[in-house]
C-alpha positions as a Markdown table, in Angstrom:
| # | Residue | x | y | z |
|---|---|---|---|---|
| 1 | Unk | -21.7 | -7.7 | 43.7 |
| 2 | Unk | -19.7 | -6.6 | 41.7 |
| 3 | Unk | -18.9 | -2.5 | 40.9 |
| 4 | Unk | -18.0 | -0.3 | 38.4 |
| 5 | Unk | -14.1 | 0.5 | 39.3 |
| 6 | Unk | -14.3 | 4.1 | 40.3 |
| 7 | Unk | -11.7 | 5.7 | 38.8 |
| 8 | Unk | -13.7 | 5.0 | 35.1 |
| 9 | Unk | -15.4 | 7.9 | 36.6 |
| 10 | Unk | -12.6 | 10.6 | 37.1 |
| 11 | Unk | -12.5 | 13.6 | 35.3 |
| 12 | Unk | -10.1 | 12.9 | 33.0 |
| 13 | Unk | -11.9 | 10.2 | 31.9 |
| 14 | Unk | -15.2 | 12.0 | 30.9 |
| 15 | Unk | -12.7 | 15.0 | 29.6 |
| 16 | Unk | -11.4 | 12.3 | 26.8 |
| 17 | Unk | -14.8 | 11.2 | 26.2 |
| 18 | Unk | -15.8 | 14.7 | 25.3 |
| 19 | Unk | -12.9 | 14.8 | 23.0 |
| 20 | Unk | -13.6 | 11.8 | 21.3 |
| 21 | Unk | -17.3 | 12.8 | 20.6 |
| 22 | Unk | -16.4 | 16.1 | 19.4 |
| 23 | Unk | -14.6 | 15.1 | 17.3 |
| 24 | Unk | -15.2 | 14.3 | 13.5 |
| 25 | Unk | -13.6 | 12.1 | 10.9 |
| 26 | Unk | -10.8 | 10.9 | 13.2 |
| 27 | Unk | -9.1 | 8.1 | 14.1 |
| 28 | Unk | -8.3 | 6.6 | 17.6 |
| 29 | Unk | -6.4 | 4.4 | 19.2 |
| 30 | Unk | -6.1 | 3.2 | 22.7 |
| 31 | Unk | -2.3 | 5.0 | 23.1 |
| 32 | Unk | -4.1 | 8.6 | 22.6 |
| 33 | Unk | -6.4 | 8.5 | 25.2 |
| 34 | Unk | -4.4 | 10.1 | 28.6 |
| 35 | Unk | -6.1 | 7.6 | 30.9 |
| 36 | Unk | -4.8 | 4.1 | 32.1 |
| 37 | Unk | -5.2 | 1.2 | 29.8 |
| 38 | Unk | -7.9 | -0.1 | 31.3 |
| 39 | Unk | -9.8 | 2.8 | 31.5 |
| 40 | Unk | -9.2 | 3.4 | 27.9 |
| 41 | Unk | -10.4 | 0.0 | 26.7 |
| 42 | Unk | -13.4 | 0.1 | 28.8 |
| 43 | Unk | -14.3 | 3.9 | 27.4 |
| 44 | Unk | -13.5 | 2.5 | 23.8 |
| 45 | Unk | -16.1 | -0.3 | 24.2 |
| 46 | Unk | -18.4 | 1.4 | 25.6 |
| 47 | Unk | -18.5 | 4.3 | 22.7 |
| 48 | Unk | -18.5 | 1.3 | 20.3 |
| 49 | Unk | -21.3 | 0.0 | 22.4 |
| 50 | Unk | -23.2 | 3.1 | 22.0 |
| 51 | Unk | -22.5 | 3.5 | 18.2 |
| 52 | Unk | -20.1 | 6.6 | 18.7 |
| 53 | Unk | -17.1 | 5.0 | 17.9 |
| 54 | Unk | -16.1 | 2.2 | 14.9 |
| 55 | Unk | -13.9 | -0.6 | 15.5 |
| 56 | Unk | -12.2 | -0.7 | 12.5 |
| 57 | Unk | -9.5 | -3.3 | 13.5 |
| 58 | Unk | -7.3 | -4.4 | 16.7 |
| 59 | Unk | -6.2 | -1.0 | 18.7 |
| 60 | Unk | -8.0 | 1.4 | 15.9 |
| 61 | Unk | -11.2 | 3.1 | 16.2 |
| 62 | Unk | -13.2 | 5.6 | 14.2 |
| 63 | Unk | -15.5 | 8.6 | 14.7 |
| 64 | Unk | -17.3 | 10.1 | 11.7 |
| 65 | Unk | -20.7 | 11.0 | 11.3 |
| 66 | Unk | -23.0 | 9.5 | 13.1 |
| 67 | Unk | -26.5 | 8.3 | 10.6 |
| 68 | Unk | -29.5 | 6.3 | 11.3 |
| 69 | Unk | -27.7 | 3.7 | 9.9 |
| 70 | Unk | -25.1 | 4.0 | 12.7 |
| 71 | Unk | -21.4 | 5.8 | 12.2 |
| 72 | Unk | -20.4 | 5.9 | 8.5 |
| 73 | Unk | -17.2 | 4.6 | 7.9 |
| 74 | Unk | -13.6 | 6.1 | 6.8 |
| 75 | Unk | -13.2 | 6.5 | 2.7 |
| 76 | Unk | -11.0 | 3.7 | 1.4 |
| 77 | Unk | -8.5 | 6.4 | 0.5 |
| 78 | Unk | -8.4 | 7.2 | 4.7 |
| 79 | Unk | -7.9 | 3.9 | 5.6 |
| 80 | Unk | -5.2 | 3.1 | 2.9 |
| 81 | Unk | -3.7 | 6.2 | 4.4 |
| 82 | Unk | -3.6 | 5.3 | 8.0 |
| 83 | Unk | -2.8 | 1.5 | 7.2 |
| 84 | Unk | 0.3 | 2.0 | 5.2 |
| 85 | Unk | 1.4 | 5.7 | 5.9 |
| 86 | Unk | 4.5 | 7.3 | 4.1 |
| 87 | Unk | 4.6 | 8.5 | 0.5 |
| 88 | Unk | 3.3 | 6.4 | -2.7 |
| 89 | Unk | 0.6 | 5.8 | -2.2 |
| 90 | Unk | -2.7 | 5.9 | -4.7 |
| 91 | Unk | -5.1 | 3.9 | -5.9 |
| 92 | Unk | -4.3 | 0.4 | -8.2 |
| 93 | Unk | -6.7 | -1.7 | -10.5 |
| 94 | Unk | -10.0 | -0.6 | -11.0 |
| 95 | Unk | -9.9 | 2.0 | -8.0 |
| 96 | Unk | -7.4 | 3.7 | -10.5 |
| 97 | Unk | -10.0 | 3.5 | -13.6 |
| 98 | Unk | -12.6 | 4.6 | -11.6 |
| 99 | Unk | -10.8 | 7.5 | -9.7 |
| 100 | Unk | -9.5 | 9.0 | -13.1 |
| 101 | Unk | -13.5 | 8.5 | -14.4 |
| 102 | Unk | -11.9 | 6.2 | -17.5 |
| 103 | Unk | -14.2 | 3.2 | -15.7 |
| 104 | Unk | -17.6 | 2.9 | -13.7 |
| 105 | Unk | -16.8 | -0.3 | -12.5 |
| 106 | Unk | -16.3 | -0.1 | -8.7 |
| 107 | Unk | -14.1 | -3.2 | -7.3 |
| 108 | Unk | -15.6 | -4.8 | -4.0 |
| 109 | Unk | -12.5 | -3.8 | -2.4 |
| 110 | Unk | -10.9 | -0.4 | -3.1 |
| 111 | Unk | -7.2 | -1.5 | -4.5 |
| 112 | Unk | -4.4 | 0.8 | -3.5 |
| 113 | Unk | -0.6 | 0.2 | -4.7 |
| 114 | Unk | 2.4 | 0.9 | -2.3 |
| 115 | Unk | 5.9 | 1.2 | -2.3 |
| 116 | Unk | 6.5 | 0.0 | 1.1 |
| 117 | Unk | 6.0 | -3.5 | 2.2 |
| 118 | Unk | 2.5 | -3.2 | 2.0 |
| 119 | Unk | 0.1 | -3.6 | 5.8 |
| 120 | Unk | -2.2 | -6.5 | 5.7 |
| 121 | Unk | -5.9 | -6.0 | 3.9 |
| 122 | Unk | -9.0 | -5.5 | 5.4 |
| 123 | Unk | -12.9 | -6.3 | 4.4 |
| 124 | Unk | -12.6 | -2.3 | 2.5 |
| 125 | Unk | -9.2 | -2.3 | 1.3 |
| 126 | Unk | -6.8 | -4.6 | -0.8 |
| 127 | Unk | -2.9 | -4.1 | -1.2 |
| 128 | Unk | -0.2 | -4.6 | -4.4 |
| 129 | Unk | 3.2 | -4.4 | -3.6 |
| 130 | Unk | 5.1 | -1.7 | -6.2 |
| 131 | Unk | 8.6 | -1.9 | -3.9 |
| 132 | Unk | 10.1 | -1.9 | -7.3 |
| 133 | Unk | 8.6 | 1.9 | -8.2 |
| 134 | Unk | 10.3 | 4.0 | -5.3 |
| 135 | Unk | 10.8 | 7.1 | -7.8 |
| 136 | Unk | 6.7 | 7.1 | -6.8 |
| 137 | Unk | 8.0 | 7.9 | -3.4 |
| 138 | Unk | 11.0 | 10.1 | -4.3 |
| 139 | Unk | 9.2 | 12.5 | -6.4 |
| 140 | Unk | 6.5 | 12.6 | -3.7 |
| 141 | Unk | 3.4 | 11.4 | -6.6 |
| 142 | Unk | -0.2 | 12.3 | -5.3 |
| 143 | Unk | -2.8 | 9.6 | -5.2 |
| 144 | Unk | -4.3 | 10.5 | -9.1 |
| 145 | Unk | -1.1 | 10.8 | -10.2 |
| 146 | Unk | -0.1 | 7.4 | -9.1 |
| 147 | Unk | -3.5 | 6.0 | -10.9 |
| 148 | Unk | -2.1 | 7.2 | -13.8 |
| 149 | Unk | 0.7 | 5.7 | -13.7 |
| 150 | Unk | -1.5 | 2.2 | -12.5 |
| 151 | Unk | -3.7 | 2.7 | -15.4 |
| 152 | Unk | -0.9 | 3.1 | -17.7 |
| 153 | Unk | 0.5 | -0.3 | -16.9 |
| 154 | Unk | -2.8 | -2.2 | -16.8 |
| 155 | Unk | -3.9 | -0.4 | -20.2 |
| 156 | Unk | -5.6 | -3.0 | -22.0 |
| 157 | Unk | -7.5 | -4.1 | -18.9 |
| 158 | Unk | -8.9 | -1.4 | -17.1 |
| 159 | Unk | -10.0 | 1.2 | -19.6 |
| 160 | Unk | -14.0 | 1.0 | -19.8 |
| 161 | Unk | -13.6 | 3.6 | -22.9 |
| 162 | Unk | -11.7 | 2.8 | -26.5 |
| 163 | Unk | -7.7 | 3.3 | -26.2 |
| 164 | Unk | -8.2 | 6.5 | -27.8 |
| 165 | Unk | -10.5 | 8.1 | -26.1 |
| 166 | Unk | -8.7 | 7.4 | -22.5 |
| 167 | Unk | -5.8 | 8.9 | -24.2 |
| 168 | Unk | -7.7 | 11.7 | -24.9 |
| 169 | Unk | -8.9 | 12.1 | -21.5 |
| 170 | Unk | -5.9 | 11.5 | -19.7 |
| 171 | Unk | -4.2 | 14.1 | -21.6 |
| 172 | Unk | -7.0 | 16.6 | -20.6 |
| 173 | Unk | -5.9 | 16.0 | -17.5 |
| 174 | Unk | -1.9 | 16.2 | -17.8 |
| 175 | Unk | -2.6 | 20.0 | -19.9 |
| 176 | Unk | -5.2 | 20.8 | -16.7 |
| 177 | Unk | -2.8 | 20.6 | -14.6 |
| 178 | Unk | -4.8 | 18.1 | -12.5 |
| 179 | Unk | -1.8 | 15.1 | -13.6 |
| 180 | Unk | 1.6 | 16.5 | -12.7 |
| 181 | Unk | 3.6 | 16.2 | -15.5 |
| 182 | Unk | 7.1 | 17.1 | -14.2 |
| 183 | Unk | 6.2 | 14.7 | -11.4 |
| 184 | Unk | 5.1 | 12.0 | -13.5 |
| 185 | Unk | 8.4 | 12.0 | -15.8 |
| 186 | Unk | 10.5 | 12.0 | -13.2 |
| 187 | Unk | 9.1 | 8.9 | -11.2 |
| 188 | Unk | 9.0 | 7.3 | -14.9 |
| 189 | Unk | 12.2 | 6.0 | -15.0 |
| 190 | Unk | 11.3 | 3.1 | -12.3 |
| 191 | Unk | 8.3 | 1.8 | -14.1 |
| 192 | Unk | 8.0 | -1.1 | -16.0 |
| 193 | Unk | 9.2 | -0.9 | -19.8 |
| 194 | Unk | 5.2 | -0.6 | -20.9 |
| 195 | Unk | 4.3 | 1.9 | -18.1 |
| 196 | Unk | 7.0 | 4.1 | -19.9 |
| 197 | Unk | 6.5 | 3.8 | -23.4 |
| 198 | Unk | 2.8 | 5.0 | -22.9 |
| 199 | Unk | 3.7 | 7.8 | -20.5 |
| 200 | Unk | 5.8 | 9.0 | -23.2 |
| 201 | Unk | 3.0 | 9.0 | -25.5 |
| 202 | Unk | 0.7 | 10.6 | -23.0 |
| 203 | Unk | 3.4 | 13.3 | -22.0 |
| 204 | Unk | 4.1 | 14.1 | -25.9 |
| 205 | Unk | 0.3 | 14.8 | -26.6 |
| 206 | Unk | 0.0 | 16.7 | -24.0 |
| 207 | Unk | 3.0 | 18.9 | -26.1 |
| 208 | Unk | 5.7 | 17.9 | -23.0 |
| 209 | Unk | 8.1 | 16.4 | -25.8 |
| 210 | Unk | 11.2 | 17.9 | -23.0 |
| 211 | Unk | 9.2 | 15.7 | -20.2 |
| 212 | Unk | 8.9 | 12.3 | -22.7 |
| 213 | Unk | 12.2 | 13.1 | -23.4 |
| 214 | Unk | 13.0 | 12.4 | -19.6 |
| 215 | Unk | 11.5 | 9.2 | -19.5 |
| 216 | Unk | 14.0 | 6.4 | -20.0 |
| 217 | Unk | 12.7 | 4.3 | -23.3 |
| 218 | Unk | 12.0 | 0.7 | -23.4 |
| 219 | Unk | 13.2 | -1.8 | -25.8 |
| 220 | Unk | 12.0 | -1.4 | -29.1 |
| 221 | Unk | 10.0 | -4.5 | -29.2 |
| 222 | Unk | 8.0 | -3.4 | -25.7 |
| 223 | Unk | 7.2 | -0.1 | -26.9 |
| 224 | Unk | 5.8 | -1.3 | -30.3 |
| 225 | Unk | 3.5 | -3.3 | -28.6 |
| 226 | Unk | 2.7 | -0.8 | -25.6 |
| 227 | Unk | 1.8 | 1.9 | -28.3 |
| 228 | Unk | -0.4 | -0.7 | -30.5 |
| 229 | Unk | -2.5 | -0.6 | -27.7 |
| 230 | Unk | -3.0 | 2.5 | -27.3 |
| 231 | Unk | -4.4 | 3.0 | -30.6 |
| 232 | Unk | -6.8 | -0.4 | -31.2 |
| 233 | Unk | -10.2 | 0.1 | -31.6 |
């Protein structure tokens, strides 16, 4: 018959099993665990077995809170985190709408740009490539700021509300403080033509005139037809 290999059952293992079950809203990987890597995979089945772990994909697990239901998962925004690491990162598409409340619409995948060559997608999270917008990255841009910018160059596509109305709001939100401006117009300059010519109308209503002025100008025939639709009904 066969028997449980003994040393599953040393100390050290049941120390890191503690660990892992007090902790909260963490993820795990086989490398973390201070046990052999058998051990390791056997303890990590077995917590997934049990419901105190999630197997989220190959070599990454996940404890959170445990519910009726069974262990509720990472946010998107944790996994697009740990999948893709490094700076510039935030939310793209209707994630973007949605996280700046200028769209209830909630895509069946959260979509998250990135600078970097972007990590493959799961059944939770999608990836666009942005390898073209490092100054996202160089200026350090946090996640709503980067939605900003996402929302600015998908305009006529994402905004639930009318053009001037999102306007409105997003300006709100530069004057608030919660949009950093300074941040914003200097990561401008690697946008696309359109991206630019709108945050320069967003930065000048929000009375910035010194930070539009920062932002490298389009062509005269982009920002014509950027700034029409930002005014349509």
């Amino acid at each position: 018959m066969n028997q449980r290999p003994t040393h599953y059952d040393r100390p050290a293992a049941r120390e890191v099993r503690g660990e892992i079950l007090r902790s909260r809203n963490t993820f795990w990987k086989p490398a973390d665990l201070k046990l052999p890597p058998s051990t390791a995979q056997r303890l990590l089945a077995e917590l997934v077995a049990n419901e105190d772990l999630r197997h989220i994909r190959k070599g990454l697990y996940w404890r959170g809170i445990k519910t009726p239901l069974g262990m509720a998962s990472p946010s998107p925004a944790m996994l697009a985190a740990r999948f893709a690491g490094g700076r510039g990162i935030g939310p793209s598409g209707l994630s973007a709408a949605n996280a700046l409340r200028l769209s209830t619409q909630i895509p069946r995948r959260a979509e998250y740009a990135v600078v970097d060559r972007p990590p493959a997608n799961s059944d939770v999270v999608r990836f666009v490539a942005r390898s073209s917008r490092r100054g996202r990255a160089v200026h350090d841009l946090g996640p709503l700021d980067i939605a900003a910018l996402e929302v600015l160059d998908g305009w006529d596509r994402l905004i639930e509300a009318g053009p001037n109305e999102a306007m409105t709001h997003l300006t709100r939100l530069i004057q608030s403080g919660t949009l950093n401006a300074n941040r914003l117009a200097r990561a401008g300059g690697t946008e696309p033509g359109s991206s630019r010519a709108r945050l320069r109308y967003l930065l000048r209503s929000a009375g910035r005139q010194d930070l539009a002025d920062e932002v490298p100008p389009p062509d005269s025939r982009t920002e014509s037809k950027a700034l029409t639709d930002l005014t349509v009904a």
